[in-house]
C-alpha positions as CSV (number, residue, x, y, z in Angstrom):
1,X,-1.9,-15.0,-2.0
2,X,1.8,-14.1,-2.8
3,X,2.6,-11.4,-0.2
4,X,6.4,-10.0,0.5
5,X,7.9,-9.1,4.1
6,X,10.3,-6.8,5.6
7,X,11.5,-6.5,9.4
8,X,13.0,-3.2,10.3
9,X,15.2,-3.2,12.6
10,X,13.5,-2.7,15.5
11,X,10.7,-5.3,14.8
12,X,8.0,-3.7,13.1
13,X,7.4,-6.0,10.0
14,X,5.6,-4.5,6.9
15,X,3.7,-7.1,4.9
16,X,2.8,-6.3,0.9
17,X,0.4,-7.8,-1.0
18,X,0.8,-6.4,-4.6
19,X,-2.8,-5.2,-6.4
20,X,-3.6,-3.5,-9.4
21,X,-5.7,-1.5,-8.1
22,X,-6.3,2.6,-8.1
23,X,-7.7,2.0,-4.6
24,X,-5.4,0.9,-1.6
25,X,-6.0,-0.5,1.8
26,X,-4.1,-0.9,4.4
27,X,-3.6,-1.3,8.4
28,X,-1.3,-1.3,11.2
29,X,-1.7,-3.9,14.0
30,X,-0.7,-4.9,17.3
31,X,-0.9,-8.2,18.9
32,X,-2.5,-6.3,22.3
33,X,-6.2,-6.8,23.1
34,X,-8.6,-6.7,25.8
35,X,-7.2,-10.2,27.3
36,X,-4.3,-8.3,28.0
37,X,-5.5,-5.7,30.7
38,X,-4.6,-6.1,34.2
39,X,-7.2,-7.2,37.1
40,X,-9.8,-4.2,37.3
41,X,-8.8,-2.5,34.1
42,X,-11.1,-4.1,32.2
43,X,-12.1,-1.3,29.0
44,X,-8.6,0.0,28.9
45,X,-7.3,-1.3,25.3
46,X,-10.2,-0.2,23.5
47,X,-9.9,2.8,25.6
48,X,-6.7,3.6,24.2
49,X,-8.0,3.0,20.8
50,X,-10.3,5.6,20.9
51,X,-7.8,8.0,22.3
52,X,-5.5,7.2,19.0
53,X,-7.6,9.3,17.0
54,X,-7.7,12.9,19.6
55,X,-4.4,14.3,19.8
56,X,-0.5,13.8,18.7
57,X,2.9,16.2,19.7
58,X,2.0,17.2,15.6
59,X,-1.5,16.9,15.4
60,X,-5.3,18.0,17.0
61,X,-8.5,15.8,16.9
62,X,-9.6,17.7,13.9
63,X,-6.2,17.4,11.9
64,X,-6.0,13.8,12.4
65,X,-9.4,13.0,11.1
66,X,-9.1,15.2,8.5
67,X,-6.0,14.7,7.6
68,X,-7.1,11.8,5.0
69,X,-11.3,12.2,4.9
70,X,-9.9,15.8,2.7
71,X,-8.7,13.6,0.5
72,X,-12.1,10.6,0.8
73,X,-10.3,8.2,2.4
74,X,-11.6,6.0,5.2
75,X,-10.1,5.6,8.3
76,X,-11.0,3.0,11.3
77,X,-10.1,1.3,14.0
78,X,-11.4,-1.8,16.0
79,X,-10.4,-3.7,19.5
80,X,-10.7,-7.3,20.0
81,X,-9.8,-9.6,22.4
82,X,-6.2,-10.3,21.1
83,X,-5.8,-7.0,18.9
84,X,-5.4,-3.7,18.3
85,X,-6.4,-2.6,14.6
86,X,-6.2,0.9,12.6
87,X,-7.1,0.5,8.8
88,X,-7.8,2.5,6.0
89,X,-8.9,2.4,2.2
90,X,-7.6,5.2,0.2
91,X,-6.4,6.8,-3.3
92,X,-3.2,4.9,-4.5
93,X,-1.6,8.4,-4.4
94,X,-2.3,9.4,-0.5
95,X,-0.2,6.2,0.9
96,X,2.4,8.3,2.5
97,X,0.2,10.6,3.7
98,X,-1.7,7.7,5.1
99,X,1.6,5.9,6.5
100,X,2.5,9.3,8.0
101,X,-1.0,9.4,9.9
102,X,-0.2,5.9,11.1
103,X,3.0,6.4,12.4
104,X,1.7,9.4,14.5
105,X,-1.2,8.4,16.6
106,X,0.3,5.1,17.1
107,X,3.6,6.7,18.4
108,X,3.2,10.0,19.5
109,X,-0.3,10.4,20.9
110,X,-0.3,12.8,24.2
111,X,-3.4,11.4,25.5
112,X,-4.5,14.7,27.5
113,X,-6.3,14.9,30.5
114,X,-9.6,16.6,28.6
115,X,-9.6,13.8,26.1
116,X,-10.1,11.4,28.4
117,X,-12.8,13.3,30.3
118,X,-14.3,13.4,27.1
119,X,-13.8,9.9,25.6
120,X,-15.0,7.8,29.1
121,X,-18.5,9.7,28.4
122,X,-18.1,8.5,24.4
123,X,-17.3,4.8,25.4
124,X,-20.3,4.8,28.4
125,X,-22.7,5.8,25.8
126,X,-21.5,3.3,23.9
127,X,-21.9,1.0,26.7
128,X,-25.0,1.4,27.6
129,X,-26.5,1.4,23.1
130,X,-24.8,-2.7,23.2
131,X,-26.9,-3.3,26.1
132,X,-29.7,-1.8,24.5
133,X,-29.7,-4.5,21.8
134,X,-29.8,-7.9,23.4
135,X,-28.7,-9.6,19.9
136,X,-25.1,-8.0,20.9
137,X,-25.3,-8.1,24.7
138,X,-25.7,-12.0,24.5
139,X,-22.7,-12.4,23.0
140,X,-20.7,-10.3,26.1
141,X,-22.1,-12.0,28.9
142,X,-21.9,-15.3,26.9
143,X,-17.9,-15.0,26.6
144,X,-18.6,-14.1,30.7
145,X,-19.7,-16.9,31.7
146,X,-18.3,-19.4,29.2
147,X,-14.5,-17.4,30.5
148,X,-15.7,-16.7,34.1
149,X,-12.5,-15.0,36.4
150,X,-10.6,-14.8,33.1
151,X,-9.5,-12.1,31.3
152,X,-11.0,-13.7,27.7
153,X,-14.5,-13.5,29.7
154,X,-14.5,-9.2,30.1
155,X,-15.9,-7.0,27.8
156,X,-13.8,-5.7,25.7
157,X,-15.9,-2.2,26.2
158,X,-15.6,-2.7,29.8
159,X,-17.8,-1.6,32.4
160,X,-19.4,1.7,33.7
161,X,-17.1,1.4,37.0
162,X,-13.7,0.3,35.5
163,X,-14.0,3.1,32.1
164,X,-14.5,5.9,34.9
165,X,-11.9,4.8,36.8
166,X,-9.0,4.5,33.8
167,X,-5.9,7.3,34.1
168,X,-3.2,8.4,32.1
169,X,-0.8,6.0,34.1
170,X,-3.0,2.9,33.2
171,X,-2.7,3.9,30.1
172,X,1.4,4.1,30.1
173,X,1.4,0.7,31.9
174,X,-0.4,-1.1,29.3
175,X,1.4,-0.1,26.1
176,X,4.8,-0.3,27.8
177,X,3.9,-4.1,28.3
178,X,2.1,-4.6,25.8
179,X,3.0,-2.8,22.2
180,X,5.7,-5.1,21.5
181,X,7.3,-3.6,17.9
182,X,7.8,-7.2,17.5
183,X,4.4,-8.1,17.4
184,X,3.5,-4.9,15.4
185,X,3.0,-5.4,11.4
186,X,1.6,-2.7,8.9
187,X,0.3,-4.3,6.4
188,X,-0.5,-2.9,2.5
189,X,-2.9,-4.0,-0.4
190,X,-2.4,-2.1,-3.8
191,X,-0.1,-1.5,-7.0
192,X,3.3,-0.1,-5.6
193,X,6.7,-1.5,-5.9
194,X,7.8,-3.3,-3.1
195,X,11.0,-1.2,-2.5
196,X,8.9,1.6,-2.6
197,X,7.0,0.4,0.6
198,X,10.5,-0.5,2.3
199,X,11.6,3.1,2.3
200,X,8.1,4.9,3.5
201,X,7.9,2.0,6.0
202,X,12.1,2.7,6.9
203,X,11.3,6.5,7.0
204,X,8.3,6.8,9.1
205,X,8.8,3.9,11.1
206,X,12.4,2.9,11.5
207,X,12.9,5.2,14.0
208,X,10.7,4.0,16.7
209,X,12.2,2.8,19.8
210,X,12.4,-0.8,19.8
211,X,10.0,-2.7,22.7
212,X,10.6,-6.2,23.7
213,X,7.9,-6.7,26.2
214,X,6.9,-10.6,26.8
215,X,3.0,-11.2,27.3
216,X,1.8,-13.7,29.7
217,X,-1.7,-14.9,28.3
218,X,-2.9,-18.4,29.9
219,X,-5.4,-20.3,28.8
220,X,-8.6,-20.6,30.8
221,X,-9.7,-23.6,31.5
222,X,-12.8,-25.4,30.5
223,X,-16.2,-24.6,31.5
224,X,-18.9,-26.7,33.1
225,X,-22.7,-27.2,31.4
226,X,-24.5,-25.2,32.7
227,X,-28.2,-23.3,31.4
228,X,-28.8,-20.0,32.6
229,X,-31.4,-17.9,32.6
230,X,-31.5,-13.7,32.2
231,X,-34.8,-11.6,32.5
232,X,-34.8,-8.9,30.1
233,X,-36.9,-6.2,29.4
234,X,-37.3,-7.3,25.9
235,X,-39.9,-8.3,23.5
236,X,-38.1,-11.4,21.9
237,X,-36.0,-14.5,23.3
238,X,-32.3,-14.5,22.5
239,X,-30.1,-17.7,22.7
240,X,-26.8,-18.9,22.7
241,X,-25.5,-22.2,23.4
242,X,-21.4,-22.9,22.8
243,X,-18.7,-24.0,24.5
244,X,-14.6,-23.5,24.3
245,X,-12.7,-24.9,21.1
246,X,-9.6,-24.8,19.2
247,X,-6.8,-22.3,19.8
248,X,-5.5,-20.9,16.7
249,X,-2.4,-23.2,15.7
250,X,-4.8,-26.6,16.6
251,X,-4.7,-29.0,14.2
252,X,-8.2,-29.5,14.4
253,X,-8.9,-25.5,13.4
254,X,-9.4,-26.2,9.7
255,X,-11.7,-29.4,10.5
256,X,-14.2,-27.1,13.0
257,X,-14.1,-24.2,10.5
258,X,-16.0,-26.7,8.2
259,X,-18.2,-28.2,10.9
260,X,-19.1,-24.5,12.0
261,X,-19.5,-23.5,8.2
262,X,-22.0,-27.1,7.7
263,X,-23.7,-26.1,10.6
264,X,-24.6,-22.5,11.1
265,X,-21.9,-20.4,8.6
266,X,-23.0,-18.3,5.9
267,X,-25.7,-18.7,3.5
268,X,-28.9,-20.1,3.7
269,X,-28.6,-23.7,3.3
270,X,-26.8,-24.4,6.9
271,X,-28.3,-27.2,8.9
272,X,-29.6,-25.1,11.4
273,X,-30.8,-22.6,9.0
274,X,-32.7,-25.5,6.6
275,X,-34.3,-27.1,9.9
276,X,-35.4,-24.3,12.1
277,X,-36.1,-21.3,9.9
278,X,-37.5,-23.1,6.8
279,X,-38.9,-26.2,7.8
280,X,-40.6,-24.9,10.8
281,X,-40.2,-21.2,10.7
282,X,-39.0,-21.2,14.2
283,X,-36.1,-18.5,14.2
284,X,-35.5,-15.1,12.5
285,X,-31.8,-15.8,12.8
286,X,-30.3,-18.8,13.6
287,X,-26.1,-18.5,13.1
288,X,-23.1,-20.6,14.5
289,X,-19.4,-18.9,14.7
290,X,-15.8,-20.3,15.7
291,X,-13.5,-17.8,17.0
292,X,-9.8,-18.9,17.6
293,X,-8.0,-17.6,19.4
294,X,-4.1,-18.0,20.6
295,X,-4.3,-20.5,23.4
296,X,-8.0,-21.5,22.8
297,X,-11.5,-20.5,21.0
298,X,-15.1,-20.2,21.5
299,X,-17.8,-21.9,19.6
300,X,-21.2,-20.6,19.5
301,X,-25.0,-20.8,18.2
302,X,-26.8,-18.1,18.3
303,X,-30.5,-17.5,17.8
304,X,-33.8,-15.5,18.7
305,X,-37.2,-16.3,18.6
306,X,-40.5,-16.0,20.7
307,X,-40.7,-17.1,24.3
308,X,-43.2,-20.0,23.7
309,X,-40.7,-21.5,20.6
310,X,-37.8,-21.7,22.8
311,X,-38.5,-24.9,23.8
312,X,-38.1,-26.2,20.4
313,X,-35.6,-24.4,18.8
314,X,-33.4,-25.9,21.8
315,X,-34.9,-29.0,21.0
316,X,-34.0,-28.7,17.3
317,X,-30.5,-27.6,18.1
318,X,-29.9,-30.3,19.8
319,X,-30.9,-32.5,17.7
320,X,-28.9,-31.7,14.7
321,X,-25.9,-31.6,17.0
322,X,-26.2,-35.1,17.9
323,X,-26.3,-36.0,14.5
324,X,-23.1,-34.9,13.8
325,X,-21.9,-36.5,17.0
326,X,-23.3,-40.2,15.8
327,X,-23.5,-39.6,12.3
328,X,-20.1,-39.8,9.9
329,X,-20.6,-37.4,7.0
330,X,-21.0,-39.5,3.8
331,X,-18.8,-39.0,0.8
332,X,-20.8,-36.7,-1.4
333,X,-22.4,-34.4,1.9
334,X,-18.1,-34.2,2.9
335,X,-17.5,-33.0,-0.5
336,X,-20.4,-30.6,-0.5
337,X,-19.3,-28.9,2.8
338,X,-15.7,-28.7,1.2
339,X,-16.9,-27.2,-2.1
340,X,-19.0,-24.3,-0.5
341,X,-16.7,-23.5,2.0
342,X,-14.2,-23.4,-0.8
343,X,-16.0,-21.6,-2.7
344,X,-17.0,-18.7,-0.1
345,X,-13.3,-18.1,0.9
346,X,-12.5,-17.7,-2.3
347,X,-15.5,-15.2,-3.0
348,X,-14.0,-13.6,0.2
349,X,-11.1,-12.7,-1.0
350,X,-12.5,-10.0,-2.9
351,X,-12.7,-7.7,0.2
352,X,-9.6,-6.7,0.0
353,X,-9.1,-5.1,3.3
354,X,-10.7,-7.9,5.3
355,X,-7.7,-9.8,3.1
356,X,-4.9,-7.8,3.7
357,X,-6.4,-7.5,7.8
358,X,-6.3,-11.5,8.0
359,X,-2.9,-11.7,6.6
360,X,-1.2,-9.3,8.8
361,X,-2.9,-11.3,12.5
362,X,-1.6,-14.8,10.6
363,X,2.2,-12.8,10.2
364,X,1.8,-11.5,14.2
365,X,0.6,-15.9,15.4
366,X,2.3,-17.9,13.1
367,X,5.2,-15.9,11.0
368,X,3.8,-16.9,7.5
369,X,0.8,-16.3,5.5
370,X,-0.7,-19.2,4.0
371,X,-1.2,-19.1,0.7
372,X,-5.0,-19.5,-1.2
373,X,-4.2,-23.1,-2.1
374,X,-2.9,-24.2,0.7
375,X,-6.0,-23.3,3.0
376,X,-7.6,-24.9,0.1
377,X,-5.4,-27.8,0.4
378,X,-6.2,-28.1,4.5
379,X,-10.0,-27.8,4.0
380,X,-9.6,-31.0,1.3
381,X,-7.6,-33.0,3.7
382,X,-10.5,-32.6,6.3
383,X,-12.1,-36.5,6.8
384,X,-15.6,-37.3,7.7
385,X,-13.7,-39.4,10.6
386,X,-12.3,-36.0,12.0
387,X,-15.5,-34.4,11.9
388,X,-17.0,-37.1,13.8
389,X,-14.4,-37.0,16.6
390,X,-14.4,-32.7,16.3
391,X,-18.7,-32.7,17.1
392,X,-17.9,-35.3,19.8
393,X,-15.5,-32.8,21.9
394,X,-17.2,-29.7,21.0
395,X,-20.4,-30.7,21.1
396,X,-20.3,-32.9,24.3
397,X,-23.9,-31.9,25.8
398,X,-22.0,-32.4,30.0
399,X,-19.9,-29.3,28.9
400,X,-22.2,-27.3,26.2
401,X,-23.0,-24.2,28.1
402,X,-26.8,-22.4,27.5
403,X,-27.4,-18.6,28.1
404,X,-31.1,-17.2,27.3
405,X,-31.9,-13.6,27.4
406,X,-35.8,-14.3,28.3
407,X,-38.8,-11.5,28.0
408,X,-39.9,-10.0,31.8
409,X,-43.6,-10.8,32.1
């Protein structure tokens, strides 16, 4: 995972990853998310995400998306909680025009009064498709609950009320506080020379006017068990039971990244997948996820099945929860968990956007990338005593939180 960094000298870093590759990717990200909207603005940074993409001082809706689909490229762009991501995959030969594209929506988009007529109706149909799939609408009101009066608990789409009532000037407000070119790194995957990438990333992005703004995120604080119940109009019952775990820059990340990984990652030999699915057929889809974050995380399991089986899938989750709270991991089941998790990040690595995307949020939270054997080399130094004591704070049933989406009679 050798990678190469330059700061211009206003902040913006760009991060390199040499390839040799006839296909490129690349993406340009700032450390500004949905936690990061004021009090009743809740929406607003994937707002302005969508609005990226309609219209520059150069450019109109139909020039910017064109301007590299001409040539079969693919261009994206996501909102999370912490972030603000564009990305694309492209032709080695159509970087600048690429870096070009970048440069402009990021920088110079007019956001006009029409466009954001238009884009509030875009985003409340968007709205209301999540909460037509309760799979995805758990997950929302989940982080709601679990982050109740926080900013980490909105949505990051928002809500019906607070998307209608967004302006221009909100707008303005946020990415004066918030797109700090400190905090801003474009990151590239493919077969260039490094000075190369210096001089595009000089030429197109030197120029921008430097922005020091300081964040204030703070942590929430932790949650108390609780089970609730939601009526839906649904034909299935959807689960979730988690709680709030490492931040990002714990020592304990690496440990619950293996836990999670054991317990509900990918693949179909997880502990919850083995018990629930295949021994008693119980669940469809049974999954856990960690999600760090800067100041904290959230650990979930998430699962659907029929009303009448809800009792024991809870029952069975439970259960193998509080075997990993009593029961220390022998030898050969610690190196096991190592081995596949090994193995799948590795595997990983072959998306090479998903890649080049990870290394560029590790450059914005901790100023280096880590290389391949050294995440290796954390996973390895994991113990079966840490796992023990990891289940035992995450998994502490007097602060496990449980939200079911249940069927209207």
């Amino acid at each position: 995972m050798d990678y190469q960094v330059h700061t211009l000298g206003n902040g913006i870093r760009l991060l390199f990853k040499h390839a040799p590759s006839n296909i490129t990717h690349t993406c340009f990200i700032v450390n500004a998310g949905a936690r990061d909207e004021s009090q009743g603005k809740d929406g607003l940074a994937h707002f302005i995400e969508h609005l990226l993409f309609k219209q520059t001082e150069r450019r109109n809706t139909n020039q910017i998306l064109n301007r590299l689909e001409l040539v079969g490229a693919d261009l994206n762009a996501y909102t999370t909680k912490e972030y603000t991501c564009i990305h694309a995959s492209l032709l080695k030969e159509h970087l600048e025009r690429t870096i070009d594209l970048f440069e402009d929506i990021v920088f110079h988009s007019t956001f006009p009064e029409e466009e954001l007529t238009k884009e509030r109706s875009v985003i409340l149909d968007e709205i209301a498709s999540y909460q037509d799939q309760p799979e995805e609408a758990i997950q929302d009101d989940f982080e709601s609950y679990l982050f109740s009066g926080h900013p980490l608990g909105n949505n990051i789409l928002g809500t019906d009320d607070t998307v209608q009532s967004l302006k221009r000037a909100d707008i303005d407000n946020f990415t004066a506080a918030n797109y700090n070119t400190y905090e801003m790194v474009f990151a590239v995957t493919g077969d260039y020379s490094f000075d190369k990438l210096v001089k595009l990333a000089e030429k197109y992005f030197g120029s921008i006017k430097e922005n020091k703004a300081i964040k204030n995120r703070v942590a929430p604080g932790a949650p108390q068990s609780q089970l609730i119940k939601v009526q839906k109009p649904i034909s299935q019952l959807h689960g979730i039971i988690g709680n709030v775990a490492f931040s990002s820059s714990h020592p304990h990340k690496s440990g619950l990244l293996l836990v999670n990984n054991l317990l509900g990652g990918m693949g179909m030999s997880s502990r919850l997948n083995l018990e629930i699915r295949e021994k008693y057929g119980i669940a469809y889809t049974i999954e856990s996820n960690y999600t760090p974050f800067t100041d904290t995380g959230i650990f979930t399991i998430y699962f659907g099945t029929d009303e009448e089986k809800a009792g024991k899938a809870l029952k069975l989750i439970h259960k193998e929860l509080r075997k990993l709270r009593e029961n220390k991991l022998g030898t050969l089941q610690l190196h096991q968990a190592r081995q596949k998790f090994i193995g799948q990040i590795a595997l990983a690595e072959e998306n090479r956007l998903s890649l080049i995307i990870s290394m560029a949020k590790s450059l914005i939270d901790f100023n280096c990338v880590d290389t391949l054997q050294q995440v290796f080399d954390k996973i390895n130094a994991v113990t079966a005593e840490q796992i023990l004591e990891i289940s035992n704070q995450i998994f502490d049933e007097q602060s496990l939180l449980t939200l079911l989406f249940e069927p209207k009679d």
